[in-house]
C-alpha positions as CSV (number, residue, x, y, z in Angstrom):
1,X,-15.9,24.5,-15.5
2,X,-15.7,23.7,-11.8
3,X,-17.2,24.9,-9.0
4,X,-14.8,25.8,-6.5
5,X,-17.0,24.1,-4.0
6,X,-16.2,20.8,-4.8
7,X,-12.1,21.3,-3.7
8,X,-12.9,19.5,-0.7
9,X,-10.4,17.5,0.0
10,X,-7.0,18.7,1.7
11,X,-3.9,17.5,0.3
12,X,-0.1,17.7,1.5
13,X,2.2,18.6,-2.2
14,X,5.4,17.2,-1.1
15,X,8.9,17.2,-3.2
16,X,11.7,14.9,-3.2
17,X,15.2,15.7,-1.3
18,X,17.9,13.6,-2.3
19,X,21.4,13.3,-0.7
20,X,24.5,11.4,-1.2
21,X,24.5,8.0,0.8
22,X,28.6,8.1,0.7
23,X,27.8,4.6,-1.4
24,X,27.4,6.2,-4.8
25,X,23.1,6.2,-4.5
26,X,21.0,8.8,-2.8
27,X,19.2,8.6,0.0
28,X,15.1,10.3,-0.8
29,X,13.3,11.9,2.0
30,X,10.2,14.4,1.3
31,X,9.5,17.7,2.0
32,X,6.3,19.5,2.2
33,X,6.0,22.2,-0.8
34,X,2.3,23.5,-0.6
35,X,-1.3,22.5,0.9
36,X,-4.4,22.6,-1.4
37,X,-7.4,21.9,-1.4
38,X,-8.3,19.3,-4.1
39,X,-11.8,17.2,-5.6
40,X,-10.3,14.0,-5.7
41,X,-12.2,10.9,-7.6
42,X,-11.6,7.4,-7.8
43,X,-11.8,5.8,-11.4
44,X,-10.4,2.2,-12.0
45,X,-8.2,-0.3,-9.6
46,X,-6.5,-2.8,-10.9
47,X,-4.4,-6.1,-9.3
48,X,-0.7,-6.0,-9.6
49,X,2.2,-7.3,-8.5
50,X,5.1,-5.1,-7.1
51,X,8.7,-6.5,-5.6
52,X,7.2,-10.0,-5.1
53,X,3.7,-8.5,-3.3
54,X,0.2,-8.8,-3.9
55,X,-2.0,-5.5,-3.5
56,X,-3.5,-3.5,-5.7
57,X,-3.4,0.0,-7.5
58,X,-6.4,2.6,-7.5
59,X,-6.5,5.0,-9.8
60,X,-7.8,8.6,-9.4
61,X,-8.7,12.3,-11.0
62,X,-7.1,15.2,-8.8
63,X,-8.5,18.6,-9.7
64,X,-6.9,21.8,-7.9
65,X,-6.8,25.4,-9.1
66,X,-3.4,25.7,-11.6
67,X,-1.8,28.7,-9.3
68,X,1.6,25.8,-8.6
69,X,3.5,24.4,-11.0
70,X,3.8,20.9,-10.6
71,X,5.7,17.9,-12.0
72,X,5.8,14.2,-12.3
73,X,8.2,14.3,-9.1
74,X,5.9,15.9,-7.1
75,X,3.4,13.4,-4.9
76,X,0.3,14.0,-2.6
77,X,-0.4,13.0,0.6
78,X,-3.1,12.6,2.2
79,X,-2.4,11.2,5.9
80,X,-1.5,7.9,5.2
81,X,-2.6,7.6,1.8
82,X,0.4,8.4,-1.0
83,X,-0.9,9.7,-4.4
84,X,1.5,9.5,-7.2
85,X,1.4,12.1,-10.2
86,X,0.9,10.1,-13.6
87,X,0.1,13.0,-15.3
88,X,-0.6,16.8,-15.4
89,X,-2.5,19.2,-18.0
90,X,-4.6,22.1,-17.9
91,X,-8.2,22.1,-18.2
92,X,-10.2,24.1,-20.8
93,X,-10.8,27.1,-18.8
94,X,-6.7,27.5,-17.7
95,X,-8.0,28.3,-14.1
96,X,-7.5,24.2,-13.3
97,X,-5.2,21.3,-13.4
98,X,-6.4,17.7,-13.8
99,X,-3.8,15.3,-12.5
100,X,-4.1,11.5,-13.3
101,X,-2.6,9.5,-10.0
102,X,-2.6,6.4,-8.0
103,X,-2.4,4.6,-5.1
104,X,-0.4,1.7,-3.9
105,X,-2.8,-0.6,-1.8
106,X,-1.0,-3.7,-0.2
């Protein structure tokens, strides 16, 4: 179980809009769906390559009470820093989520 304490950390919930580009694609802009406080840890990083640039992924734990539902769309933000959801399940005690996401750094 977790104390409620440790949600110390303010993240932004945001969800994708998507709309026609007249070009057969879609054009994706964010919205803001909820803000939450959050205990956020940092686990593993890892080098990668992504279009053809070096940087970096960091991978990280996001616990928040379970009162939203949530999916893999979803993404958090906090300022500048994008987290994207890898993963969602409940923990034992049903009254928390643990969410497995990451970080682009370039």
């Amino acid at each position: 179980m977790i104390d409620p304490g440790q949600l110390k950390t303010r993240l932004v919930i945001q969800h994708p809009i998507e709309t026609p580009d007249g070009q057969g694609g879609v054009v994706r802009t964010w919205t803001t769906f909820a803000t939450v406080w959050a205990q956020v840890t940092p686990l593993a990083a890892r080098r990668d390559v992504q279009a053809d640039a070096d940087g970096a992924t960091q991978d990280y734990r996001i616990v928040l009470r379970s009162n939203l539902s949530l999916t893999l769309q979803h993404r958090f933000s906090d300022g500048a820093r994008i987290y994207r959801i890898v993963a969602i399940r409940e923990r034992d005690d049903r009254r928390f989520i643990e969410i497995d996401a990451d970080v682009r750094i370039s």
